[in-house]
C-alpha positions as CSV (number, residue, x, y, z in Angstrom):
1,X,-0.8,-7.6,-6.7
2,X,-4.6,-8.2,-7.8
3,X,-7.2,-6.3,-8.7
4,X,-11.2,-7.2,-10.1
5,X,-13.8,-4.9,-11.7
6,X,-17.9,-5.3,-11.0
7,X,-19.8,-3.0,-13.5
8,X,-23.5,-2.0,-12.5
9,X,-22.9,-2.8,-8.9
10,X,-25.9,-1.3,-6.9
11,X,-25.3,1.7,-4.4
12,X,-24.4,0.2,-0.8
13,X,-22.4,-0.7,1.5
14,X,-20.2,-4.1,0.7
15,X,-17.9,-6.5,2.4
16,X,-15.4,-8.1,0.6
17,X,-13.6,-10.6,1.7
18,X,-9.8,-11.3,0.4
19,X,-7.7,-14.6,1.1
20,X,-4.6,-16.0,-0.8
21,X,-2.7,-19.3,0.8
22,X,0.0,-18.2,3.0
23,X,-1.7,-15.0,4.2
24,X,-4.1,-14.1,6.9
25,X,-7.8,-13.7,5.5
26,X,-8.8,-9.9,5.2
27,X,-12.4,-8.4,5.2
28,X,-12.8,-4.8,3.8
29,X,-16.2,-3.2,3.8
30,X,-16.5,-0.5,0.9
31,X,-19.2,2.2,0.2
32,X,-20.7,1.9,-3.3
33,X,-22.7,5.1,-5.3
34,X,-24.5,4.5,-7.9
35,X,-22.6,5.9,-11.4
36,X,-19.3,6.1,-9.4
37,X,-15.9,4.0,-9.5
38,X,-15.2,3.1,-6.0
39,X,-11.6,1.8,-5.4
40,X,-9.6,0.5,-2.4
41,X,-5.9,-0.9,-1.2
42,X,-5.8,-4.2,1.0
43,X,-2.4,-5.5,2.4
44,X,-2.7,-9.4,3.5
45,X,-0.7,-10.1,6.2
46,X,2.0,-12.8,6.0
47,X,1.4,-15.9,8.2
């Protein structure tokens, strides 16, 4: 479990992208509004 916080991020649209050894890499793309907390779940796969 992991987690990371960005303050003043500007509103848009984002793609993370998540990898940890041992697990496939995972790209998430996430919606950003200005003045609110956006917040999302990712499950790495095992390889």
């Amino acid at each position: 479990m992991g987690g990371f916080n960005i303050k003043s991020l500007p509103t848009g649209t984002y793609r993370v992208m998540l990898k940890k050894a041992g697990y496939a890499d995972l790209i998430v793309t996430e919606s950003v509004n200005d003045g609110e907390m956006t917040a999302f779940n990712a499950n790495l796969e095992k390889i």
